[in-house]
N, C-alpha and C positions, 0 to 999 in steps of 0.2 A: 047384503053385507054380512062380512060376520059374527057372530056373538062369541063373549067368553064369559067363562068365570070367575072366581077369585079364586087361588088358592093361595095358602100361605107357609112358608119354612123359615130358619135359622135366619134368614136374608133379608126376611120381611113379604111383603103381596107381590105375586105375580099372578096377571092373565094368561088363563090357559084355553086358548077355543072349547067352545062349551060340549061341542061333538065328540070331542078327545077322551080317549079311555086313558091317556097319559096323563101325567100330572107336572107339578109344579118344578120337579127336581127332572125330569125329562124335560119340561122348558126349558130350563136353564143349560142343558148341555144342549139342545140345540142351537143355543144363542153361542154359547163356549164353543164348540169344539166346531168348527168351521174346517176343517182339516183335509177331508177325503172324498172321494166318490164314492168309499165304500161304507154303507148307512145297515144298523144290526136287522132291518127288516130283508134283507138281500142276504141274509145267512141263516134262514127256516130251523135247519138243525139243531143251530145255538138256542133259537129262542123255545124250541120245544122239549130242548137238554132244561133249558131256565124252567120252564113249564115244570115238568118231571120232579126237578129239584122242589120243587114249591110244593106241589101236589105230594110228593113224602111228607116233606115238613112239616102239613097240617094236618098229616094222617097222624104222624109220628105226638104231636101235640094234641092231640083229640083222644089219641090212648094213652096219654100222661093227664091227662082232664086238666090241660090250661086251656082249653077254647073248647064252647058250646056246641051243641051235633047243627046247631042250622047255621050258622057261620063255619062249620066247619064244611057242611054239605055245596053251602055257596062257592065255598073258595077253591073245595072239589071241582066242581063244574065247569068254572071258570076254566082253570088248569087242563079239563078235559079237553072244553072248545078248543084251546088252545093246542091243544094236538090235535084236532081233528083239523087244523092247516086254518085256522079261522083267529084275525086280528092282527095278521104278520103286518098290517098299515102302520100301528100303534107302537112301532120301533122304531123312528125317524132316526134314530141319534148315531152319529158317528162311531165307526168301530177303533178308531185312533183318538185315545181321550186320555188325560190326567185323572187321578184318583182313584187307581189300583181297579177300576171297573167296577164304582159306587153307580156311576149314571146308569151303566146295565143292569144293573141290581136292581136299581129303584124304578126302573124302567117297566123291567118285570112286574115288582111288586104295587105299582098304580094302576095299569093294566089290572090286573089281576081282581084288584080290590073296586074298582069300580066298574068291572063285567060282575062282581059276586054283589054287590047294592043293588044293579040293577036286577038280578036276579033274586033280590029280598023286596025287591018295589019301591026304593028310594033311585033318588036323582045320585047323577054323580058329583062327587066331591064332597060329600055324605059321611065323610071319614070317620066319625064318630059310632057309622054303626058296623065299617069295615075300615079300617087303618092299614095304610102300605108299611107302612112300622110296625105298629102294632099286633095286626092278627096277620097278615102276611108275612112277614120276616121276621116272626115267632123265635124266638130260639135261633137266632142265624145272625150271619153277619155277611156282608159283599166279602168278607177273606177269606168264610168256605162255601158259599152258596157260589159266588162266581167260580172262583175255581173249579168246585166241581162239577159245574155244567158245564164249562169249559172242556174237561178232560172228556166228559160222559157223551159229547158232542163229536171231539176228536175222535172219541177208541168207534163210532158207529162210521166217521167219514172214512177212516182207515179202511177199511171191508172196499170201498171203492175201489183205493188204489192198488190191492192186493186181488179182488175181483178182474181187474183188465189187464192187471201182471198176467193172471194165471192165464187169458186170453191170449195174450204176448206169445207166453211161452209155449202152446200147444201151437201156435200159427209156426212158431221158427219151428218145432219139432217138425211138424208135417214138410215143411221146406227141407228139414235136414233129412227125412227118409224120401223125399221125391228127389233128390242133389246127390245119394248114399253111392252112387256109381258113376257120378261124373268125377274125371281125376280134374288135379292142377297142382299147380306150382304155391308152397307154402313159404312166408316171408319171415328174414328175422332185419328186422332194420332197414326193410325196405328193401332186401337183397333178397336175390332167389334163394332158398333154402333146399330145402327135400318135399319132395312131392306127397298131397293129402288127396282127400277128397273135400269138396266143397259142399258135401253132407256133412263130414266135420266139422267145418268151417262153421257151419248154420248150426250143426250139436251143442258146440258151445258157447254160441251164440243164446241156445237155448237153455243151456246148464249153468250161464252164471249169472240167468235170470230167476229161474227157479228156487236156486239158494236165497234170493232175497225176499223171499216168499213167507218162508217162516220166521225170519228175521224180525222182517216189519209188524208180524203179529206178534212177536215175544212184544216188542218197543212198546206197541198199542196196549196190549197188557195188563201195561204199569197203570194206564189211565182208569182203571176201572178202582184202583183204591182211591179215595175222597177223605177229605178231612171234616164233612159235617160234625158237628158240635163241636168244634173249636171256637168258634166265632168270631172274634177279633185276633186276639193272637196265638188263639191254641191252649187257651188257659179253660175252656169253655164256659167263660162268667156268662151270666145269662142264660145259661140253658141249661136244665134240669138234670138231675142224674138219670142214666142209662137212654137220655136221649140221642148220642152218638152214635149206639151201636143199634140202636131201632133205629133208625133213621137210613141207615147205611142198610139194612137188612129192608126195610120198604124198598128203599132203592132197587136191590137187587130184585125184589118181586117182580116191580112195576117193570120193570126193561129184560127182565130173564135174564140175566146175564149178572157171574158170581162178583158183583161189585161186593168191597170190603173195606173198612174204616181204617183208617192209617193207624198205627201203633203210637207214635209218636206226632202228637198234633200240632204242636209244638214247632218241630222239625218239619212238619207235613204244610205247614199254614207259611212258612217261608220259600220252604225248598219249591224250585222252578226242575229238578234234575231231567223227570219225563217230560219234559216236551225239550229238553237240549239230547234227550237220547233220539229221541222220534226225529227230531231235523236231523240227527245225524244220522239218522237209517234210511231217510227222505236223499239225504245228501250222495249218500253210498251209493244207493240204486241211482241217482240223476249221472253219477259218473261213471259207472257201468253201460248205462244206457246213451250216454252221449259219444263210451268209445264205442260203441256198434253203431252208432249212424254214422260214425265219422269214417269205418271202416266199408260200410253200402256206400260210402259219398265215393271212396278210393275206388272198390272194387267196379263200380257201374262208371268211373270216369273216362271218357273219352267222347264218341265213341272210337276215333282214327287214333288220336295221339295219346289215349290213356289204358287203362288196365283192361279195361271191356269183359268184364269176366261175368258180370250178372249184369239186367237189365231191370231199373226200376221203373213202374209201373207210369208213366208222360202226365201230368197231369197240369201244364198248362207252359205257354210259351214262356221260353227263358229268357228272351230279350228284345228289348225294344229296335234295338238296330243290326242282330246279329239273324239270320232268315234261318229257320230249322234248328237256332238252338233249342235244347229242353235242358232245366235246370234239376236238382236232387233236392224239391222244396220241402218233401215230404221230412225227411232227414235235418234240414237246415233250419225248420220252423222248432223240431224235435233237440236237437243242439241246443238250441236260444233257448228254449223252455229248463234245458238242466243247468244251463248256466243262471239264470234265474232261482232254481233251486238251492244252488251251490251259496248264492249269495243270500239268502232266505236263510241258511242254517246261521252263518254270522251273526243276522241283528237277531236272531232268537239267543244265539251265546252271548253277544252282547247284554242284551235285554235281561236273562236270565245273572251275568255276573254283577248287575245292577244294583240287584235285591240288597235289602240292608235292613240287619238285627230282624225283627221278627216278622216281616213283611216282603214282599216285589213288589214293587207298585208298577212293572211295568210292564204284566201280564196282559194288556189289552193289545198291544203291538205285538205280540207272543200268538196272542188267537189270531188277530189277521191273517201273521205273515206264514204260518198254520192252514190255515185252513186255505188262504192261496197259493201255498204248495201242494196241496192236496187236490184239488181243482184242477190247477190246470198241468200238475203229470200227472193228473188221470188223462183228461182230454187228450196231453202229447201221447200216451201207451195206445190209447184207443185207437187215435190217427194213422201213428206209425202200423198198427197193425192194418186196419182195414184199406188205407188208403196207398199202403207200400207194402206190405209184406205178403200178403195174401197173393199180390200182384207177380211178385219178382219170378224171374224167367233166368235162366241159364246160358251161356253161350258154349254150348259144351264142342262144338267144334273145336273152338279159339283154344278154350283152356286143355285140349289132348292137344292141338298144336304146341303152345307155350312147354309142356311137360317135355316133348319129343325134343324140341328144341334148345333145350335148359340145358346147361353145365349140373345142374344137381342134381339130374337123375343118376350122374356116376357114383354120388353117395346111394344111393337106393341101390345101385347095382356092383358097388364094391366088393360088399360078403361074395360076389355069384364069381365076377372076372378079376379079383383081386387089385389090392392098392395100384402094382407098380401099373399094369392095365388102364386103371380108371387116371390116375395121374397123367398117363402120355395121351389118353382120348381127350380127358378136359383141355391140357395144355396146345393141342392141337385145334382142337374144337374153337379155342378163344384165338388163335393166332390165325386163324385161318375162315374163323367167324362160320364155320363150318356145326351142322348138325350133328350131334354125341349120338343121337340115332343110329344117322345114316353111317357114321365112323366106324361105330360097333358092326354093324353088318357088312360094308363093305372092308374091312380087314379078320374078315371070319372069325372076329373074336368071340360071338352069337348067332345063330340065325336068325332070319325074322320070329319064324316062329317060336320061337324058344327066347328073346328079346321082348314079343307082346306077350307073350305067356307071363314072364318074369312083371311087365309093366303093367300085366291085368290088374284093379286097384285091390280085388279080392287075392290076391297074391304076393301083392307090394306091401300093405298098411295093413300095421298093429293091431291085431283085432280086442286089444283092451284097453 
């Protein structure tokens, strides 16, 4: 059977299993918040951002001498296990909660304080010689300790999705220098246009993912400023003087990285602005990246009745009743996922125009829908890459037939045989369904060789 203990808050006694490093106020949002599958121990990150945050805190108040060196060394400790991947059990509680993310807060801080008892040689719940209020959340309050671990959490998951970008984009490169000398037919509206190459094609494929490369680290950026010692609403009641900017400054010790205290805490302990700038640089790359699968889903369609110009890599039957279909899953799973994203930036603009007078309380739907946009287009960039792009194949037969055959190589070969020339080969060429090639050669407008010379791609296409 199990045992518990007593613990007690504003609410009055509650049991809390006796084994529990959680406490009373973690009960209680696990009784409340019934809401999701997604529970704060299933987001490592976050709770090692919380960690971090705490383990300053009581540095930052140990060199201001409001807590003793052996409660200060316990609550150290604690915070370290806690990075060393150890207690991630001890977070049951729903990451979709009411009350601004007080339950993560104190989540943290009962954790925390009854791993630092047991490490003085008292029982848990002990509170008296380590308090989750008291010597834990020191100088703090859940409206800059969450937040900031929040952000400190986000700007490290960022590195992911900008890590498998740069993946991406070296996979399309190598595809656009092995593609640099197949020609084809380039489109405007779906109509044949003027002839490129399909190393082009794949170039900026790779160049207008590249661009979003440093974009996403300016966004991430923002997250490394914090509002520690504000504490409730930025007024910093409760917390000492020059504990803000030591605090902010451990910060940046502890993680290497130039974190820095907001200017205005005030403004800082309200404002949601970076994580609505971050969805929207999330949102931008999901839209970029869903019109080039949609443009692999065109180019590889057929293989008899559509473009058939590349080949993506088969990776499993396309249908139940149709014998040798293969579908474009690679791309389509890739699609879903930004459309996913797209709609992910909304409840973030939502959530964020929420906020009111000195507070958001709606920052805990903010981290979710956060951190599973980060998630899983990481996983769709990774995919797309290894499972389709690495793979794709050329039809380069097809696409010099398509060029030979096209009405728009008379604009590529305009400047050579002049307007009225190319006007009466195209207008013949379409009435008579006849090849602009074979036209040109056979009325000795060109000769072959002087015709492929002119259509060689290193002869044809802009070298800038």
């Amino acid at each position: 059977m199990n045992s518990f203990r007593t613990e007690t808050d504003l609410l009055g006694e509650l049991q809390v299993p006796k084994n529990a490093y959680y406490g009373v106020q973690t009960q209680r949002a696990i009784a409340n918040f019934k809401i999701s599958n997604h529970k704060l121990y299933q987001y490592p990150i976050f709770i090692k951002s919380l960690a971090v945050v705490k383990l300053a805190a009581v540095e930052t108040n140990f060199e201001l001498g409001l807590i003793n060196e052996p409660l200060k060394d316990a609550i150290s400790q604690a915070c370290l296990d806690i990075l060393k991947d150890q207690y991630f059990e001890e977070f049951p509680i729903d990451m979709i909660q009411g009350g601004a993310g007080t339950s993560v807060n104190m989540n943290a801080n009962e954790v925390i304080a009854n791993i630092a008892l047991e490490k003085m040689g008292y029982e848990k719940g002990m509170y008296q010689h380590c308090s989750p209020n008291d010597h834990v959340n020191l100088s703090q309050s859940t409206n800059d300790a969450y937040p900031s671990a929040l952000k400190l959490a986000l700007y490290q998951m960022s590195k992911q999705v900008t890590d498998a970008l740069e993946k991406l984009f070296f996979a399309l490169d190598r595809k656009a220098k092995e593609f640099e000398s197949v020609i084809k037919m380039g489109r405007t509206q779906l109509q044949d246009a003027v002839p490129m190459t399909l190393g082009q094609e794949f170039e900026a494929f790779a160049f207008t993912l590249k661009k979003e490369i440093p974009y996403l680290q300016n966004q991430a950026f923002e997250f490394l400023e914090v509002n520690m010692g504000a504490t409730a609403i930025g007024t910093g009641l409760n917390a000492p003087k020059g504990y803000a900017q030591l605090c902010a400054e451990k910060l940046a010790t502890l993680l290497n990285e130039p974190v820095k205290l907001a200017e205005n805490l005030v403004e800082a302990t309200s404002d949601t602005s970076s994580f609505v700038a971050y969805a929207g640089a999330l949102k931008k790359l999901a839209v970029k990246l869903s019109k080039i699968c949609n443009d692999l889903r065109l180019l590889a369609s057929g293989p008899r009745t559509g473009l058939y110009e590349i080949n993506l890599p088969p990776k499993q039957p396309g249908s139940s009743i149709m014998p040798g279909k293969v579908n474009p899953v690679i791309p389509e799973v890739v699609n879903q996922v930004c459309f996913k994203i797209i709609g992910n930036e909304l409840t973030v603009s939502l959530a964020a125009e929420a906020g009111q007078l000195q507070l958001n309380v709606m920052e805990p739907i903010i981290a979710l829908t956060l951190f599973d946009s980060i998630e899983i287009l990481t996983n769709a960039i990774d995919t797309l890459r290894i499972e389709c792009v690495d793979g794709i194949t050329a039809n380069t037969d097809h696409l010099r037939n398509e060029v030979y055959n096209s009405i728009g190589i008379v604009t590529a070969l305009n400047p050579i045989i002049g307007y009225k020339n190319s006007t009466k080969i195209a207008k013949q060429a379409l009435e008579e369904n006849r090849s602009v090639y074979d036209l040109i050669i056979e009325q000795n407008i060109l000769t072959k060789e002087q015709l492929d010379t002119y259509l060689d791609p290193k002869n044809m296409l802009s070298s800038h």
